[in-house]
N, C-alpha and C positions, 0 to 999 in steps of 0.2 A: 493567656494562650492555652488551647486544649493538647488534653494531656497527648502525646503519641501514642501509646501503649492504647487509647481506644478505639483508636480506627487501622490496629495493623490485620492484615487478612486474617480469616480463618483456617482450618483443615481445607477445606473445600480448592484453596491454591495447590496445598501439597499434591492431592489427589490427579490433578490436572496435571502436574506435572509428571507424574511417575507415568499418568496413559498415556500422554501425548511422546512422553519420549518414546517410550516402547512401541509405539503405533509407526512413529518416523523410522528407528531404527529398522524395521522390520519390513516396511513399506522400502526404504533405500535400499536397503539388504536383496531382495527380490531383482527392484532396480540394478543393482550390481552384479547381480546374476546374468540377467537379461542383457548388461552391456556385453556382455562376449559372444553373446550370437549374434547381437545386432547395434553394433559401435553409437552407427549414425545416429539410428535412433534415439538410442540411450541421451548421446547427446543434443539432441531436441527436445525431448520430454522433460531435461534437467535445466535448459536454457527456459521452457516456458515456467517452470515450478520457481527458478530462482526472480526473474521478474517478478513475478508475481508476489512474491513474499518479500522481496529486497522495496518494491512498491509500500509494500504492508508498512514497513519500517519508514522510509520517506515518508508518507503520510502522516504516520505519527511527529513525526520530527518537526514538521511543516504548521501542524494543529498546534504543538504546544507553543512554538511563537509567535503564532496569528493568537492566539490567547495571551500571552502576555504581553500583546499590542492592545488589546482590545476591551482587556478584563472581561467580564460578568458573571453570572450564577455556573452557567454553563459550562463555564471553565473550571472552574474549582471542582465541579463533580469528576471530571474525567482526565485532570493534568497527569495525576499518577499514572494513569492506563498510558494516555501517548507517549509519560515521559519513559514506562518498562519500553513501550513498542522501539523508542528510537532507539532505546541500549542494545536491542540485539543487534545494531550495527554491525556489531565486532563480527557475530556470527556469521550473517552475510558476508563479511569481507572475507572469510574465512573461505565460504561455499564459493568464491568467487574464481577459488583454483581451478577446480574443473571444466568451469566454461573454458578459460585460457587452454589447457591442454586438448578442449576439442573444439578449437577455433577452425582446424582445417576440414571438420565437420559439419560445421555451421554455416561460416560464413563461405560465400564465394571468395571472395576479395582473399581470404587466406592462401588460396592456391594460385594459379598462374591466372591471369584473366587481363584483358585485355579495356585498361578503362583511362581517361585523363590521366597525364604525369601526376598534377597538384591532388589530384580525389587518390592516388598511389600511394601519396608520401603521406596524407591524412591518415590513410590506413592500411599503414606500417602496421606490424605486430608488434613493436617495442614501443611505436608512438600507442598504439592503442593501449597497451599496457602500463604504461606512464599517464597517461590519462586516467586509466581507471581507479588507479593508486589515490591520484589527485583528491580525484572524487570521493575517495571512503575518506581521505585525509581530513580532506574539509565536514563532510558529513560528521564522522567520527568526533570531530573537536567541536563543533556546536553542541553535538547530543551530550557529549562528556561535560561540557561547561554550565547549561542551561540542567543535567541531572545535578551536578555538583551543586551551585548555588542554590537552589531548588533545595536540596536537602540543609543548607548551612542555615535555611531561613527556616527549616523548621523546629532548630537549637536557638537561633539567634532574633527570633520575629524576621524584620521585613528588612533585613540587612541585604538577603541578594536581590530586591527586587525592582532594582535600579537597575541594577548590571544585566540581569536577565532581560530587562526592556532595551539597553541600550544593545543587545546583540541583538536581541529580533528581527530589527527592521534590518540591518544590513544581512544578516541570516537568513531571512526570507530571500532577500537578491540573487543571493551567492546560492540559495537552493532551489531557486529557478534559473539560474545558469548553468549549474552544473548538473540538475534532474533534465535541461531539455537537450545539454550534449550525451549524458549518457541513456539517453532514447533514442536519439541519432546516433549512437555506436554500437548501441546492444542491440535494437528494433528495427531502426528505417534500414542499417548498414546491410541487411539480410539481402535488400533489393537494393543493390549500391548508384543503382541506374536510377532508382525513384530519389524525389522529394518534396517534403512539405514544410513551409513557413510556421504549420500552425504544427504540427505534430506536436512540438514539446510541449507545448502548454494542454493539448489533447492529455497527454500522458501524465503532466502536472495535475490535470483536474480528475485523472482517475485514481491516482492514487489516496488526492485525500475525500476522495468519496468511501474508497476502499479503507482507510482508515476512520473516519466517521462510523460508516454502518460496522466493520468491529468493536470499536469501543460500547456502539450503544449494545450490540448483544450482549458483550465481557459485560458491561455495566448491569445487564438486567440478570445474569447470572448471579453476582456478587451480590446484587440486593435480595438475592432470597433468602442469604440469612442477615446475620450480624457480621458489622456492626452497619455497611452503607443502609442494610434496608433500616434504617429509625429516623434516616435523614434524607432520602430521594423521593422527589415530590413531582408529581402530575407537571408543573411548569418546569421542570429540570429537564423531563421528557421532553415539554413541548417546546423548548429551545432546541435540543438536540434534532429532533423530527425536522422542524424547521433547516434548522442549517443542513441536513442529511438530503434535502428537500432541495436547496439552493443547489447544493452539490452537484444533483441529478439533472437538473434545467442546467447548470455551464457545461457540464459532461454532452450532455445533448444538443446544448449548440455549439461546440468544437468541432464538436464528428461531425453535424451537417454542415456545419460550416466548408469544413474539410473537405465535402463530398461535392459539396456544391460550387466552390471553386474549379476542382480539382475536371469534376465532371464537365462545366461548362465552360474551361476553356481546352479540351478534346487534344489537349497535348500526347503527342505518343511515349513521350516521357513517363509520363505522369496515370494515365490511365489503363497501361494492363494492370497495374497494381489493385485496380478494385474489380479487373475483372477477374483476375486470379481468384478473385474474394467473393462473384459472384454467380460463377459456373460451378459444375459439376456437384453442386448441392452445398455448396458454403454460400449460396444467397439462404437457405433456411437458416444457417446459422444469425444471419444479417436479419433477418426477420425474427428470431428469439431475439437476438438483444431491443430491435424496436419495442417489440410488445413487453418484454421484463425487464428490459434494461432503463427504460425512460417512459412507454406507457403506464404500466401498472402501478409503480411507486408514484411518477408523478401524479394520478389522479387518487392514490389511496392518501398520498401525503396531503391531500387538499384537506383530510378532513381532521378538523381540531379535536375532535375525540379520540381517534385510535394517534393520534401524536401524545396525546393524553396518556397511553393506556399502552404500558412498559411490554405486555407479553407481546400483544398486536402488533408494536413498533418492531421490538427484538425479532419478531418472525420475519417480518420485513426486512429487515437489516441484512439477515442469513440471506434472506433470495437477493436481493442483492451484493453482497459475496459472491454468490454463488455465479452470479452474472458477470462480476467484474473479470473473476478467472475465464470464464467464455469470449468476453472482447479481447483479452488480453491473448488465447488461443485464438482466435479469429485474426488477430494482428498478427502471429507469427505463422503459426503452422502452415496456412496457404503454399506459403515460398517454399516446403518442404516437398509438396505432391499439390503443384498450380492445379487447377483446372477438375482435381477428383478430389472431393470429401471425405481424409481418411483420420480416423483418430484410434493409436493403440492404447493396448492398456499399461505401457507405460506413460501415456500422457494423463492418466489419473491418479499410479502407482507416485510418480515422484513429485506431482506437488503435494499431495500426503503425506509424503517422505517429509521431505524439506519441511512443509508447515508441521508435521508431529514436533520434530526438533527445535523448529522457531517457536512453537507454541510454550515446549518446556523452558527453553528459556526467556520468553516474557513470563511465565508464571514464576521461575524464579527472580527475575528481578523486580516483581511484584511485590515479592514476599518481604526484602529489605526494606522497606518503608510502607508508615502508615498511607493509608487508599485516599486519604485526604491530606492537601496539604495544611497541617495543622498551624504552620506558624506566620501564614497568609493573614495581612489584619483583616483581607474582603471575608474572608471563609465564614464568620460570621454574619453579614450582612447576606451570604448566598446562601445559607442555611438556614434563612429567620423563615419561619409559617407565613402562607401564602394564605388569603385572605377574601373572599368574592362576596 
């Protein structure tokens, strides 16, 4: 078994942690400022920032058990990365206050409205609240059990790595159950009048895209020094590129999917909700996500060299990021100001916020353990030289 002490992080984590907290506190700080002039707001810009980064985490959660269903190289390089991502659970459940106190900011359904008895009692504030609970609960206890075994296999060889297979597959279930009701109480609920059959699984497949292209940037960070960079190889890349690659084709046919449903059968239910999404200048935003969202990655992923080639990927990764938070803004803020394209600069200030803090603490739960799992018997076989 290889030693742990060789693959645990460098300074390079500390560092990360000390900006990123200081960046979030500072960025929220601002934030908190700006909620007293302007409540509502405040609580839109905090509702998109937490999606977005509570997504960051699900996705993590979601990779590391599609990996130890599936095993291969691919997995050993980056389980650490997804297994710090799910930890910050806690934190999110934490950031999860706020939304709650400005429910009657957010949501319609919070105040008096006039909608179905049974869509009423669905969204109760205390039923919604017991639901959300639900959800960190269950979240919470996979990411705690799969980080725990995870670590006891790398004191004891391959003692957890039955148990961690035997939660996956019903883990996976239970996080597509409960990832596609709370997009339907956090996302679709915005517009209590719309809905979609497909949304949840829409929202499933942005998340662990949104977790894929982070790990591969983290990943190509970490390798610039010691110790990952002596052991990540051009085909470690080219597995990741790939699956990053997959990601973008399901992502893109959910949304058309969705569109195309939705649009062709001309429901008045159903259809002001994309035209709220396509007036007053949020069809350009519809049109950056086609072109960077699914054009550019999918035709730059086709080519086996730059999946090859860790800087070229990792820049890729970033715009895509960058993109996911744009879909993710184009899913909500509409419902905020239908029909006029308006973005403040709290809706930049607090996802900053929020991710500086998420970011500190995935770098510190990074730093608890070596960046490989060393007591894996594949790690070996995924780290042998690659050979043409």
């Amino acid at each position: 078994m290889i030693e742990p002490a060789t693959y645990m992080p460098g300074p390079e984590t500390d560092r990360l942690q000390s900006r990123a907290l200081w960046i979030g506190f500072a960025a929220l700080g601002v934030c908190v400022a700006g909620a007293f002039r302007s409540p509502a707001q405040f609580f839109h810009s905090y509702l998109f920032a937490f999606l977005f980064w509570t997504g960051m985490a699900l996705g993590c959660l979601a990779m590391a058990m599609l990996q130890h269903l599936t095993g291969g190289a691919w997995g050993m390089i980056i389980r650490r990365l997804v297994e710090s991502g799910s930890r910050t659970l806690p934190l999110m459940a934490l950031l999860f206050i706020p939304v709650y106190f400005g429910l009657p900011w957010i949501y319609p359904w919070a105040r008096p409205m006039d909608l179905p008895r049974q869509q009423l009692e669905y969204l109760d504030v205390h039923f919604f609240l017991a639901r959300a609970l639900l959800y960190f609960l269950i979240w919470l206890t996979m990411a705690y059990s799969l980080s725990k075994w995870s670590s006891e296999q790398d004191r004891h060889g391959d003692r957890g790595l039955r148990k961690m297979r035997l939660l996956s597959g019903p883990g996976l279930v239970l996080y597509g159950l409960t990832a596609t009701f709370a997009a339907v109480d956090w996302i679709m609920s915005l517009e209590p009048r719309w809905y979609s059959t497909i949304f949840g699984l829409l929202n499933i497949g942005g998340q662990l895209l949104s977790a894929m292209a982070f790990v591969i940037a983290v990943l190509f960070l970490l390798t610039r020094s010691h110790p990952l960079g002596r052991v990540l190889q051009p085909r470690h890349m080219h597995d990741l590129g790939k699956l990053l690659l997959a990601f973008v084709m399901i992502w893109a046919y959910l949304a058309f999917s969705q569109l195309l449903i939705i649009w062709s059968g001309n429901l008045p239910e159903e259809i002001p909700w994309y035209v709220h999404r396509l007036e007053g200048g949020w069809g350009w935003v519809g049109v950056l996500l086609i072109l960077f969202h699914f054009a550019l990655p999918f035709f730059l992923l086709l080519s086996r060299d730059l999946k090859r080639t860790a800087p070229a990927l990792a820049l890729l990764a970033v715009v895509v990021i960058v993109m996911r938070a744009v879909d993710l803004f184009w899913l909500t803020a509409p419902e905020f100001s239908p029909g006029r394209f308006h973005i403040h600069w709290m809706d930049i200030a607090a996802p900053i916020g929020v991710g500086g803090i998420w970011m500190a603490v995935f770098a510190r739960q990074l730093k608890t353990r070596p960046l490989l799992p060393v007591g894996d018997p594949q790690l070996a076989q995924a780290l042998k030289e690659e050979y043409e």
